[in-house]
C-alpha positions as protocol buffer text, in pm:
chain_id: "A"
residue {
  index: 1
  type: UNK
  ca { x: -4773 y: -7237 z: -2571 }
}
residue {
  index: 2
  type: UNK
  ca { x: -4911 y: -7588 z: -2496 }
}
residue {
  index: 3
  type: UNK
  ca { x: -4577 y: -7673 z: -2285 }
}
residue {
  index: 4
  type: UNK
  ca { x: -4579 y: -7341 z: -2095 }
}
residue {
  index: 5
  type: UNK
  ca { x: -4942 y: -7452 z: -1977 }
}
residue {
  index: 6
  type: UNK
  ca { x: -4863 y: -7795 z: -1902 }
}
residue {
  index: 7
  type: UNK
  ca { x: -4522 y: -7685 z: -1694 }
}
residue {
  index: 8
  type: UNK
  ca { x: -4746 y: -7434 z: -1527 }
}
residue {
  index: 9
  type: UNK
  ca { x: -5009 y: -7698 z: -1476 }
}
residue {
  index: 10
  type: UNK
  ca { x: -4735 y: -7953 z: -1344 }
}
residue {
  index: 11
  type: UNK
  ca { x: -4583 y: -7669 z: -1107 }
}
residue {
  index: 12
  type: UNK
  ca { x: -4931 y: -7659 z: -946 }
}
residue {
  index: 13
  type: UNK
  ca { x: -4985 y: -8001 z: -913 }
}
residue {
  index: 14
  type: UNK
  ca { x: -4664 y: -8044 z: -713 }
}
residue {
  index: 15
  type: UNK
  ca { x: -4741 y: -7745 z: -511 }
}
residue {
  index: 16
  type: UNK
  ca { x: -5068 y: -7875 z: -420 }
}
residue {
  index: 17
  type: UNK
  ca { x: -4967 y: -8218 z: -343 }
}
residue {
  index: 18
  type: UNK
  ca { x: -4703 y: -8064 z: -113 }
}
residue {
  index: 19
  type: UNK
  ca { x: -4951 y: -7930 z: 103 }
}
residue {
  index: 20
  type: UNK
  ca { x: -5189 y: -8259 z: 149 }
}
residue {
  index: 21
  type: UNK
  ca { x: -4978 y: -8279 z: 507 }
}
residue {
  index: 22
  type: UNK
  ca { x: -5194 y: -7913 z: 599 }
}
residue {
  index: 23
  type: UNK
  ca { x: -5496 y: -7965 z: 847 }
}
residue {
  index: 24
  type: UNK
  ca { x: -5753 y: -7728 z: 707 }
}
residue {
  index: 25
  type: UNK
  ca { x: -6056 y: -7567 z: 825 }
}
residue {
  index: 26
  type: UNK
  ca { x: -5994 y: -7742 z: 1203 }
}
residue {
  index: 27
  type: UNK
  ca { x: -6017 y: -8155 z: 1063 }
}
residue {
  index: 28
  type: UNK
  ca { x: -5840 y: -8340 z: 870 }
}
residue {
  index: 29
  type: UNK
  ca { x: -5626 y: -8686 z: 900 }
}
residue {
  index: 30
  type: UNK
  ca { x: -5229 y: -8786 z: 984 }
}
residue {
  index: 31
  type: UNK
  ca { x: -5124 y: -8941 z: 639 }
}
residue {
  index: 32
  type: UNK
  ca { x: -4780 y: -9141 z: 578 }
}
residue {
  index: 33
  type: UNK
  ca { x: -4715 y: -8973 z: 252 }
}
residue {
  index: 34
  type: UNK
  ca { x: -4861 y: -8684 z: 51 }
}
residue {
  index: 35
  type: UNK
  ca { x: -5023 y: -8872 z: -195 }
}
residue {
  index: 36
  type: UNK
  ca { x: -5140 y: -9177 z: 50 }
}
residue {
  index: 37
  type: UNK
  ca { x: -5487 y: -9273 z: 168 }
}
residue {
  index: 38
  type: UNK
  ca { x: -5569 y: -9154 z: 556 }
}
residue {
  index: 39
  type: UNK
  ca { x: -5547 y: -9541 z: 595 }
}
residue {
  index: 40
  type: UNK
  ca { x: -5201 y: -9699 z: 683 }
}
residue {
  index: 41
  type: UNK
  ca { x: -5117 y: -10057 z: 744 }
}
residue {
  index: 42
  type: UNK
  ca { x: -4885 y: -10169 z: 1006 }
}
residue {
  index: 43
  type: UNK
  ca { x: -4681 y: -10443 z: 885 }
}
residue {
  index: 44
  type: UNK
  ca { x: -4460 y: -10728 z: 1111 }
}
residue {
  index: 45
  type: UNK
  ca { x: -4177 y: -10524 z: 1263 }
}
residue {
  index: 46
  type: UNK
  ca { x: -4124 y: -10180 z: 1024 }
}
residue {
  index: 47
  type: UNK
  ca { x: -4203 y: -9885 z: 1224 }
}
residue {
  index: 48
  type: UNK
  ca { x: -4423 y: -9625 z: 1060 }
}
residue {
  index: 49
  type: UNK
  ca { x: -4449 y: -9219 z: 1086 }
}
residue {
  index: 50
  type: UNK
  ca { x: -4748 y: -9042 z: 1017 }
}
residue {
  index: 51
  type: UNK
  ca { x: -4731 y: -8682 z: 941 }
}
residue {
  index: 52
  type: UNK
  ca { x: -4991 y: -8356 z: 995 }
}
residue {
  index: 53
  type: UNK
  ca { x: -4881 y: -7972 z: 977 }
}
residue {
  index: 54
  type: UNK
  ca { x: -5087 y: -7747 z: 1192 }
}
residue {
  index: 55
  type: UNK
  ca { x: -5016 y: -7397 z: 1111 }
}
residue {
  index: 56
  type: UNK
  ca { x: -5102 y: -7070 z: 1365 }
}
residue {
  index: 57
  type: UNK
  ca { x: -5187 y: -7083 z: 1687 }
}
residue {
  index: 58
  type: UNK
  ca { x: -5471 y: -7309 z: 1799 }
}
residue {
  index: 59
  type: UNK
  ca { x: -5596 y: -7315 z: 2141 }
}
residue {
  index: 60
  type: UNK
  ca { x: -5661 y: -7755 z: 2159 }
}
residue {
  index: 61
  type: UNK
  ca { x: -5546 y: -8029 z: 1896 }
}
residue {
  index: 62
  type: UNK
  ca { x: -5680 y: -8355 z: 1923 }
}
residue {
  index: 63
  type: UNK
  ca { x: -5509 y: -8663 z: 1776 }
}
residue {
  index: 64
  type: UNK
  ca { x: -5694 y: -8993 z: 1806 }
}
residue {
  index: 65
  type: UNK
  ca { x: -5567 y: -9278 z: 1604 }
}
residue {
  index: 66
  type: UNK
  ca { x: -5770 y: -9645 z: 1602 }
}
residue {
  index: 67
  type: UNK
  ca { x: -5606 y: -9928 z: 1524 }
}
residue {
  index: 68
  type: UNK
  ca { x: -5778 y: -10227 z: 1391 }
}
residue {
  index: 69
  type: UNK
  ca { x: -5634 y: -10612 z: 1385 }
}
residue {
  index: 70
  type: UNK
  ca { x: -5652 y: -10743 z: 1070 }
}
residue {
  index: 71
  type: UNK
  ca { x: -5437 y: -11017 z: 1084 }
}
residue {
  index: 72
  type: UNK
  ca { x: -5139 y: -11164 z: 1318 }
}
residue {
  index: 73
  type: UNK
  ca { x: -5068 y: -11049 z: 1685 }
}
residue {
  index: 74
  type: UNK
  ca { x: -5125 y: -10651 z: 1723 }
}
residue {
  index: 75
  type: UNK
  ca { x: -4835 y: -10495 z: 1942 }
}
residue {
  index: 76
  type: UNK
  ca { x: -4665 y: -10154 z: 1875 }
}
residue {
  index: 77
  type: UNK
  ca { x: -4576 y: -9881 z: 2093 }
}
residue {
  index: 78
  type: UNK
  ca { x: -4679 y: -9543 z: 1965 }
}
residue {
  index: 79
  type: UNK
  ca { x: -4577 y: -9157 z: 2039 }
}
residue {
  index: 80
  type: UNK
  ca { x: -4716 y: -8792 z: 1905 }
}
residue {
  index: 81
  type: UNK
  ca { x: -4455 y: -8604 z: 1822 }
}
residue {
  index: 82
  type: UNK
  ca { x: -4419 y: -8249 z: 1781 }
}
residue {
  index: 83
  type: UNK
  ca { x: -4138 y: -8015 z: 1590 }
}
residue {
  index: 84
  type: UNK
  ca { x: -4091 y: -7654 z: 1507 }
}
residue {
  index: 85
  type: UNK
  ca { x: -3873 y: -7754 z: 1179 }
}
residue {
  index: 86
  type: UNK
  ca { x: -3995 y: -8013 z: 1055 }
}
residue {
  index: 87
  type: UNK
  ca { x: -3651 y: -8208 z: 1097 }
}
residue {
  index: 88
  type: UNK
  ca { x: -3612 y: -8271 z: 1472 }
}
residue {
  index: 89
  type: UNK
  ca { x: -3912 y: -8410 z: 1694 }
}
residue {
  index: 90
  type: UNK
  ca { x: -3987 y: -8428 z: 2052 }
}
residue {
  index: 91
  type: UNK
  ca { x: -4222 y: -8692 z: 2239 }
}
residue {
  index: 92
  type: UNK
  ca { x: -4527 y: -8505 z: 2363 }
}
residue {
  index: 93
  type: UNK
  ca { x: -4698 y: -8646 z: 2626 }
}
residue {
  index: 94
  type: UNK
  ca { x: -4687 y: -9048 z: 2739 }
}
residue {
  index: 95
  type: UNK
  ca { x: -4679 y: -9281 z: 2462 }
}
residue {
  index: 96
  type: UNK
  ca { x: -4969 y: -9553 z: 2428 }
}
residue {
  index: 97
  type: UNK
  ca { x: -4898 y: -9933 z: 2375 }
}
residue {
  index: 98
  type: UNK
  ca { x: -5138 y: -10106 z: 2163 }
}
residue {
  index: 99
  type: UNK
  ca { x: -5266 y: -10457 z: 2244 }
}
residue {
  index: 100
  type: UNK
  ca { x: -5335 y: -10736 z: 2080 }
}
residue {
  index: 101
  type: UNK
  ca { x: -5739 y: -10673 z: 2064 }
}
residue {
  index: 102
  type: UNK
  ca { x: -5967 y: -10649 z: 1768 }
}
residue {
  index: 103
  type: UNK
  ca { x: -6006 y: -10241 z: 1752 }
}
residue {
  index: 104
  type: UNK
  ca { x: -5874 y: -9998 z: 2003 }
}
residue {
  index: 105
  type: UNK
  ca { x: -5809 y: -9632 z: 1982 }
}
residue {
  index: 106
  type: UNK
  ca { x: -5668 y: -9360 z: 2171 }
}
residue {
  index: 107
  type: UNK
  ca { x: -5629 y: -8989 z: 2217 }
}
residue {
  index: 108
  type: UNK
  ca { x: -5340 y: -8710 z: 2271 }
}
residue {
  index: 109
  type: UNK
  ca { x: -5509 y: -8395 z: 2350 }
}
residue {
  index: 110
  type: UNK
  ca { x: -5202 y: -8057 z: 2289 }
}
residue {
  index: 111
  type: UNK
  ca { x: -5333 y: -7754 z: 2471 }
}
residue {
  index: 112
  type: UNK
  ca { x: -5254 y: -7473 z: 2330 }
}
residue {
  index: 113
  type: UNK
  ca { x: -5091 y: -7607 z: 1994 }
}
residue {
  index: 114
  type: UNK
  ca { x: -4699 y: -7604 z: 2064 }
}
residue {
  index: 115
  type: UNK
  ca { x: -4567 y: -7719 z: 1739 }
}
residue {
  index: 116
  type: UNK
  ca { x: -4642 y: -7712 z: 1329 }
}
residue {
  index: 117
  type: UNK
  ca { x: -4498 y: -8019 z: 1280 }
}
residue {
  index: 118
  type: UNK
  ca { x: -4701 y: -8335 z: 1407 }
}
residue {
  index: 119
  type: UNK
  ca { x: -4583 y: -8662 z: 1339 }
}
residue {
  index: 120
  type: UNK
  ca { x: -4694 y: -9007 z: 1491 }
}
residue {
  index: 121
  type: UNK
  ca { x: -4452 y: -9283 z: 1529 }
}
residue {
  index: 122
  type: UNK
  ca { x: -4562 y: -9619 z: 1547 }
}
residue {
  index: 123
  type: UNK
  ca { x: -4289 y: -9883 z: 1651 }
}
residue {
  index: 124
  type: UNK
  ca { x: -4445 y: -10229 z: 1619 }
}
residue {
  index: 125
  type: UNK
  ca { x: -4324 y: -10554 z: 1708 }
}
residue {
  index: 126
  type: UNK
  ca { x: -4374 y: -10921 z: 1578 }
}
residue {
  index: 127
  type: UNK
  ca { x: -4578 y: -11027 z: 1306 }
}
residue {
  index: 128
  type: UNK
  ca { x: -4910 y: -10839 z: 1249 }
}
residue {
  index: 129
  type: UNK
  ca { x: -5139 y: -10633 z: 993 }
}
residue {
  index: 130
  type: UNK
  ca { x: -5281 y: -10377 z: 1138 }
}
residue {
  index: 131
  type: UNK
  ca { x: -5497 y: -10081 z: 1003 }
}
residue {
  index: 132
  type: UNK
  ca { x: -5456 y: -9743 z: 1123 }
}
residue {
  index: 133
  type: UNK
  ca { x: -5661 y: -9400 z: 1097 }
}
residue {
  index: 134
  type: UNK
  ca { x: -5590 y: -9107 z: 1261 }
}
residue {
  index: 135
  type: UNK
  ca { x: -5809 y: -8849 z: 1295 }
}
residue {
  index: 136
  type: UNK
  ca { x: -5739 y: -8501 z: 1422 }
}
residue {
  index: 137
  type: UNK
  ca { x: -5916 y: -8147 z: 1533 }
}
residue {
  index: 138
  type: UNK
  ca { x: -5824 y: -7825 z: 1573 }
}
residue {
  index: 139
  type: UNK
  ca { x: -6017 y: -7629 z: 1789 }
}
residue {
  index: 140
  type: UNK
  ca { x: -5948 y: -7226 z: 1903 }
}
residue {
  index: 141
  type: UNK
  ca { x: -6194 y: -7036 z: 2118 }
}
residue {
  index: 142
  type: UNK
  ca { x: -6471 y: -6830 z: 2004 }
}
residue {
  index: 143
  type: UNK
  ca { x: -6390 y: -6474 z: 1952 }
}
residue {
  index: 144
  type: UNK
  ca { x: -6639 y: -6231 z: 2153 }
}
């Protein structure tokens, strides 16, 4: 009996982690794996996804990450990125080049929500450590 409960206990567990990608209740953050912080480093030259799923339709999703020098020179060139399957992605929007400055941020706004899939791709370039956060809404009308 005690194995049956801790196999049923362990099948949660992975089913819950699975789902720490999910924006819920309209907030939440990109993440590079399921289990990670909603803080990333950017290391030297190895580019980095981020990853969000945003299910049903929502009228606006904001995606801001800020990314904050914490050592070398900050340079990377970064895109949102939207897919239907998880698999393939497409660049959405114009993608944003960050600088080599102490803290900077920026913003995608999707209007309405095209996608499920979200990822972020960050392409850096050089040597640098930089810390990244990225925050992200969903917002849907008011029904009257």
């Amino acid at each position: 009996m005690k194995k049956i409960f801790a196999i049923c206990l362990l099948m949660v567990l992975s089913v819950t982690n699975a789902q720490t990608f999910r924006i819920v209740n309209g907030a939440g953050n990109f993440k590079s794996t399921v289990n990670h912080a909603v803080t990333d480093t950017i290391t030297n030259a190895t580019t980095m996804y981020q990853y969000a799923i945003i299910d049903g339709y929502n009228d606006i999703v904001v995606v801001q990450p800020t990314f904050t020098k914490i050592s070398g020179t900050a340079a990377a060139t970064v895109k949102l990125q939207g897919s239907v399957n998880g698999t393939s992605y497409n660049d959405i929007g114009s993608s944003y080049t960050v600088t080599n400055t102490a803290t900077q941020s920026t913003s995608w706004i999707v209007t309405p929500s095209s996608y499920k899939y979200y990822r972020l791709e960050i392409v850096p370039t050089g040597t640098q450590s930089v810390k990244v956060v990225t925050p992200v809404i969903v917002r849907n009308k008011p029904v009257r």
